[in-house]
N, C-alpha and C positions, 0 to 999 in steps of 0.2 A: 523399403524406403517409405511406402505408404505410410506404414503403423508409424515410423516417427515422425511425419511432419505430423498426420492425427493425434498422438499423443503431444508434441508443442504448442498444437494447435488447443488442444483441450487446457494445458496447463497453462496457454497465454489469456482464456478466456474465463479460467476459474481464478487466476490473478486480477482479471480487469473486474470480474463483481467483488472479489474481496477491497479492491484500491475503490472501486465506485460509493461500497457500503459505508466505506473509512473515509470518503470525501464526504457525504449526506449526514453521515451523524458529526463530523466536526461542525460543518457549517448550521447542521440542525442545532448543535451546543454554546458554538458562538453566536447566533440569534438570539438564543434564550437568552444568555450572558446578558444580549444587550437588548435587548425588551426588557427585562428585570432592573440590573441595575445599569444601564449605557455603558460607555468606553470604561468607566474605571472597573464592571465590571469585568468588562473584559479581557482587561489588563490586566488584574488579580486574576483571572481563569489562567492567562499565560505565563504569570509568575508562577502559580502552582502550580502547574503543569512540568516549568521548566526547574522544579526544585532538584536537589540534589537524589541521587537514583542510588549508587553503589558504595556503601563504605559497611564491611561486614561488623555484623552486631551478632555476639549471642544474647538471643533474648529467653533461653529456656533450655530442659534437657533438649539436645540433640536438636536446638533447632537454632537458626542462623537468618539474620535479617539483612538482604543486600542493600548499599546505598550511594549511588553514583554521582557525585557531585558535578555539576555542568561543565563541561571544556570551555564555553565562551558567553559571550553575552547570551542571555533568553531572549530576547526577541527574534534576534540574527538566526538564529537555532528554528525558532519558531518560524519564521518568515523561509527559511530553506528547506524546510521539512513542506511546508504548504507550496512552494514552487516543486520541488520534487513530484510532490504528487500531482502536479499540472502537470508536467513532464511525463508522468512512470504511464498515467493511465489512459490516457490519448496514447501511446505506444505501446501500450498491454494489448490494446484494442485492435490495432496495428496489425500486429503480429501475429494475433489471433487467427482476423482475415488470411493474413498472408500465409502464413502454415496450411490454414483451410484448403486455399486454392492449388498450393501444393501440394498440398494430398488428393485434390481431384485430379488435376493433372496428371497424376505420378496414376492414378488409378484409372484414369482414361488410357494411357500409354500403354500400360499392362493390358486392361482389356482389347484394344487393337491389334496388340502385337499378339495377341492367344486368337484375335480371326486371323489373320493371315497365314 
């Protein structure tokens, strides 16, 4: 039981630096956006951003170009994907800890129960 809380324990805290790195460079990109050119920057970074993603294209032999056009407005999109990540990574974190302690736990238990 050890090795899996360790092991959740490892994937919740290789999750919280990947969601941390992906929080520092949007906010490092949205700065720049608006130090460069202010809000209408910024606005055009989320418009293109939020362009269309999946509608298959052959652009050559054997090769194929995806393009996924947005379900809903961009902003609303944008604005739930940046609450998400308020949400994911403050509970990556979370969970991290908490897997941790129960794998001490679970490994304390074991080794008491092998004194007796």
């Amino acid at each position: 039981m050890r090795r899996t809380f360790l092991l959740l324990s490892v994937l919740a805290r290789i999750l919280f630096a990947l969601l941390i790195a992906f929080d520092f460079l949007l906010i490092a990109r949205l700065t720049g956006e608006f130090a460069t050119n202010g809000m209408t920057g910024v606005r055009a970074w989320i418009l293109h951003m939020g362009e269309g993603k999946a509608a298959i294209e052959p652009s050559g032999t054997g090769l194929f170009v995806v393009h996924v056009p947005p379900s809903g407005p961009i902003f609303r999109e944008f604005f739930l994907m940046c609450g998400a990540l308020l949400v994911l990574t403050p509970l990556s974190y979370w969970l991290g800890r908490f897997f941790g302690g129960l794998a001490r736990q679970s490994g304390e238990s074991n080794v008491s129960a092998s004194l007796k």
